[in-house]
C-alpha positions in Angstrom: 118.3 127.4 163.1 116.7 129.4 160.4 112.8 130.5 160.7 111.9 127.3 158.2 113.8 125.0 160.3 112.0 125.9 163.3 108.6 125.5 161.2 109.4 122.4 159.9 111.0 120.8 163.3 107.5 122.1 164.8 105.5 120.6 161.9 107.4 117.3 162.1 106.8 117.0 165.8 103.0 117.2 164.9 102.2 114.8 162.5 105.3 112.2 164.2 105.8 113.3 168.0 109.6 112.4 168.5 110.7 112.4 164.8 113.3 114.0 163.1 113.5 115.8 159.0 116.0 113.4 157.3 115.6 114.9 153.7 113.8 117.8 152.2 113.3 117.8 148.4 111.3 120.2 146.3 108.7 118.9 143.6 108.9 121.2 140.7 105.6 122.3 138.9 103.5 124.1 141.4 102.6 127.6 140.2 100.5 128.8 142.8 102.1 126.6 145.5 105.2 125.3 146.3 105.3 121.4 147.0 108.2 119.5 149.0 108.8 115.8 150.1 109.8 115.5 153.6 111.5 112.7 154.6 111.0 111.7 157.8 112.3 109.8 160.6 110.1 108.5 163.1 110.7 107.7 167.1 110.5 104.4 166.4 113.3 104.6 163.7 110.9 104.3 160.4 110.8 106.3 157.9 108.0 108.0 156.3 107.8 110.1 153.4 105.2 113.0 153.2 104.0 115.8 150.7 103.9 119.6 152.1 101.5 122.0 149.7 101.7 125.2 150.4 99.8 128.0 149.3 102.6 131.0 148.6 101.2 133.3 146.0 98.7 135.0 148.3 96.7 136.7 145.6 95.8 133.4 144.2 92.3 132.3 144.2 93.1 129.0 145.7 95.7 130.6 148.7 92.5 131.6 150.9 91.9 129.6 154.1 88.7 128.6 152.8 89.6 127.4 149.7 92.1 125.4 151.8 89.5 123.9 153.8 88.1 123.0 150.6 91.1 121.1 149.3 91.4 119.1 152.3 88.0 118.5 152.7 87.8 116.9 149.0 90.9 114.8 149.9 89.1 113.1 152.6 85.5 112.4 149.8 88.3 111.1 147.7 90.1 108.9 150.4 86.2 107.6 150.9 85.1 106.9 147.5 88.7 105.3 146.3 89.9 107.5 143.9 93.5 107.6 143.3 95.5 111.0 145.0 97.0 111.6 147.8 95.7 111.5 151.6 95.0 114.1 154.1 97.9 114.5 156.9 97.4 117.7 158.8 95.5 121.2 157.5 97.0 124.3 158.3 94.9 126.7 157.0 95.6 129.2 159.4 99.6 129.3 158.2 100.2 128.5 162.1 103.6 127.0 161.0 105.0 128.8 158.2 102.8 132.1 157.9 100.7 130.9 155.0 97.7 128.0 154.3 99.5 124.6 154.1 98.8 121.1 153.6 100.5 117.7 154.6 99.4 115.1 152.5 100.8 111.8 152.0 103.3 111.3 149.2 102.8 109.5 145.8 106.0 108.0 144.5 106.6 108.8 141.0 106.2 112.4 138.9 104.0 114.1 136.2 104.7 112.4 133.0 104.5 113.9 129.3 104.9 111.2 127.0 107.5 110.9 124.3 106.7 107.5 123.4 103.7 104.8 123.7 101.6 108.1 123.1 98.6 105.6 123.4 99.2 103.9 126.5 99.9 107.6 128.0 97.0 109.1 126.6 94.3 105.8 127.6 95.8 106.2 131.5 94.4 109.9 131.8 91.2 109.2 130.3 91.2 105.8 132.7 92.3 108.1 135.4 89.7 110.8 134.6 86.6 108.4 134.6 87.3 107.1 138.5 86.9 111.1 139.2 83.4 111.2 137.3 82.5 108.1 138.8 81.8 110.0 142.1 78.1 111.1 142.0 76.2 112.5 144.4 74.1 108.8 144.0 77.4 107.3 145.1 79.0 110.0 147.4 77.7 113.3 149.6 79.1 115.9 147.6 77.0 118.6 148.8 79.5 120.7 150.6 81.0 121.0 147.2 80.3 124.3 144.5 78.1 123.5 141.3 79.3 124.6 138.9 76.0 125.5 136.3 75.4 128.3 133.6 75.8 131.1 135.4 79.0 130.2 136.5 80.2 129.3 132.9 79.0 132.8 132.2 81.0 134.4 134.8 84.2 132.7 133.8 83.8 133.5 130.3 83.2 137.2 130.7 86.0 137.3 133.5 88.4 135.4 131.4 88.1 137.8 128.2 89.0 141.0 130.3 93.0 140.2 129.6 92.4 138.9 126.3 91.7 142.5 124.3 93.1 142.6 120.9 93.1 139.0 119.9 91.1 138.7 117.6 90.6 134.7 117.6 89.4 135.8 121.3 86.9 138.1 119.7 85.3 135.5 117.9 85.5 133.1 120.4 83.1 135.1 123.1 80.3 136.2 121.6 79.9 132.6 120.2 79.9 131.3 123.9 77.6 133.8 124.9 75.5 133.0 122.1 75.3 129.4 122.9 75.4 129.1 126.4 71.4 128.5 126.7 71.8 125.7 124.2 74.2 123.7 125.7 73.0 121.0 127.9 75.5 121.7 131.1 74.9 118.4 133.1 76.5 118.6 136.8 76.1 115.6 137.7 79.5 114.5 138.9 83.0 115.3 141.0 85.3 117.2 138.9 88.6 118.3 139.2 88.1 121.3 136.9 92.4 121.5 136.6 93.3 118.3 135.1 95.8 118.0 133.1 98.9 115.7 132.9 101.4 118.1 134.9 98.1 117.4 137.8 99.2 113.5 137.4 102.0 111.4 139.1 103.5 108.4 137.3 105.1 105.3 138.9 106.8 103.2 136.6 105.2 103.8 133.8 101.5 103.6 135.9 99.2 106.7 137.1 100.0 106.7 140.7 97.3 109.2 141.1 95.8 112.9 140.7 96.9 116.0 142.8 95.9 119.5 143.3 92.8 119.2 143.9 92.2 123.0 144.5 89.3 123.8 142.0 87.3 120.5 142.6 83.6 120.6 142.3 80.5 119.2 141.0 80.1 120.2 137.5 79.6 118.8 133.7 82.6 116.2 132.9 83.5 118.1 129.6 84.9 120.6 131.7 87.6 117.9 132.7 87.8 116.4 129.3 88.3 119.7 127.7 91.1 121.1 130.0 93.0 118.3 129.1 92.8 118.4 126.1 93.9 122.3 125.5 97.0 120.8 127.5 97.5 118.2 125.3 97.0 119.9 122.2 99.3 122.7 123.6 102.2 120.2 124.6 102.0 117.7 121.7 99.5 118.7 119.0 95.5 118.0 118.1 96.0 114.1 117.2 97.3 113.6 120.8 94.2 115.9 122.3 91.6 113.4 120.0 93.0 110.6 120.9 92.9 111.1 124.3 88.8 112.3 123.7 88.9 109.4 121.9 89.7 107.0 124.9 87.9 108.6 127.1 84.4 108.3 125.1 85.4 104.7 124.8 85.5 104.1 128.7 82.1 106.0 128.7 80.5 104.3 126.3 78.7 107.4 124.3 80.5 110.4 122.2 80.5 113.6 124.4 78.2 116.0 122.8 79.1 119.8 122.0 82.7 119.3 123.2 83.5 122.1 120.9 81.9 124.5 123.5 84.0 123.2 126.2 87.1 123.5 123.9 87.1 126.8 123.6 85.9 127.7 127.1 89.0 126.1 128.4 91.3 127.7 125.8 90.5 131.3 126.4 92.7 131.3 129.9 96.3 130.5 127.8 95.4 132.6 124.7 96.2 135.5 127.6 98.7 133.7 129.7 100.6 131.5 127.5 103.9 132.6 128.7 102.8 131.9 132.5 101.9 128.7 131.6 105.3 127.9 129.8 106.8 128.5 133.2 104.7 125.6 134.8 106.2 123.1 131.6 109.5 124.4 131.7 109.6 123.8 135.4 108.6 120.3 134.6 111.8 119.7 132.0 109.7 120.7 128.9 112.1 123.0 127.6 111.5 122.8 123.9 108.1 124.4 124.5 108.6 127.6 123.0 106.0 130.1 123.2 105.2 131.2 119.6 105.1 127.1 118.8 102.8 126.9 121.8 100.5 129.6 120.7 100.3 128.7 117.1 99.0 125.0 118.4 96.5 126.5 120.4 95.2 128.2 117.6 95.0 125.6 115.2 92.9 123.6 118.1 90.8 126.6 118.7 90.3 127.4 115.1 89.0 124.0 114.5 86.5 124.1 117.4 85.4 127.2 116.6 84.4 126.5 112.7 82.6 123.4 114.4 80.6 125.6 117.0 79.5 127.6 113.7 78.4 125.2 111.2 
């Protein structure tokens, strides 16, 4: 047997003492972690299906041990308050079994969708999706283990963000405006976030979200945040009407417009104005092959453009 067949045998016999690895299958998508579904085969002769995360980039940010603990811990605040994803199995953070942080979660039928028709109903189930996440408060849940995320945070991630951005010159009119305004934005934490959402972070079933994953980044922090990273994703993957409408849906569900969404706009869009390629490789992986990366860029800076004249009027 092979090194991995002896981790996963040994894994296995963890989480279902006396069962057996039927099927292995990988889940594409993952950038900074690889994701399989193990099929398994119980002593009892059941099967049982299960997600393995792991974290195999180790100079990622989210491929620490303690940023695994994290991840696992929120999974169990979002097992407690009811919000769709998957459910904690087993933490490895140690890499005990295969050398790196790992996770065993259980496994939501179904994939990431992108939409090609009944934009709407797509569009109205991730802003549906998204408002169960901001329903967890810290009124409604503890979440006081969890980072908040507040201005000098933002500030941080702006700075950090435009160090592999010189000589674009959108970029250079984008930061000193979010510098600018930071103090004048109202940054509310006062909610869970999952501060990656987008719809490659979402699992289908039959047409229904069957839940959110990757819940690496999670923390307590202004809802915009959420809102905004989708929509750069959207934008990037189908065009600004499709972003709107899903901002659209999702101020409908709160019952208010979100104010000075522009600044979150264009904090979220500085990370692919440097790494659109990198984040073709995540759609491609997902069968988005007519992404191309000059189309992709010129979207983003249509979006950005438009946020950024709205940021200076």
């Amino acid at each position: 047997m092979t090194r991995e067949s002896l981790a996963l045998a040994a894994l296995v016999e963890r989480i279902a003492p006396g069962g057996r690895l039927v099927r292995r299958r990988r889940l594409p998508g993952g950038l900074g972690c690889r994701m399989d579904v193990l099929e398994i085969e119980r002593g009892d002769g059941s099967r049982w299906k299960v997600s393995l995360r792991r974290f195999v980039q180790p100079d990622h940010d989210h491929s620490t041990p303690e940023r695994v603990e994290h991840e696992y811990e929120v999974l169990r605040l979002l097992e407690t308050n009811g919000v769709a994803a998957p459910r904690p199995v087993l933490l490895d953070a140690r890499g005990e079994f295969f050398g790196v942080p790992a996770i065993v979660l259980t496994y939501l039928p179904g994939r990431p969708l992108f939409a090609t028709r009944n934009i709407g109903g797509w569009t109205k189930g991730l802003a549906g999706a998204l408002r169960t996440v901001h329903a967890v408060t810290p009124e409604r849940a503890d979440l006081s283990r969890l980072r908040v995320q507040l201005y000098d945070d933002i500030r941080e991630r702006i700075v950090e963000w435009i160090q592999g951005i010189k000589g674009e010159p959108l970029a250079a009119e984008i930061q000193p405006l979010l510098l600018a305004r930071l103090s004048t934005i109202d940054v509310a934490p006062e909610s869970l976030i999952h501060d990656d959402y987008w719809p490659g972070n979402t699992v289908w079933y039959r047409g229904r979200m069957a839940g959110i994953i990757d819940w690496s980044s999670a923390k307590v922090g202004d809802q915009r945040v959420d809102v905004a990273a989708c929509r750069i994703d959207l934008a990037l993957s189908h065009g600004v009407e499709v972003a709107d409408a899903f901002r659209d849906d999702y101020e409908r569900l709160l019952g208010w417009p979100l104010r000075d969404l522009w600044y979150f706009d264009l904090l979220r869009g500085l990370p692919p104005l440097r790494q659109a390629a990198h984040w073709l490789e995540g759609y491609h992986d997902l069968g988005m092959h007519h992404l191309r990366e000059r189309d992709v860029k010129a979207r983003l800076r249509v979006f950005l453009r438009r946020a950024l004249e709205e940021g200076t009027r």
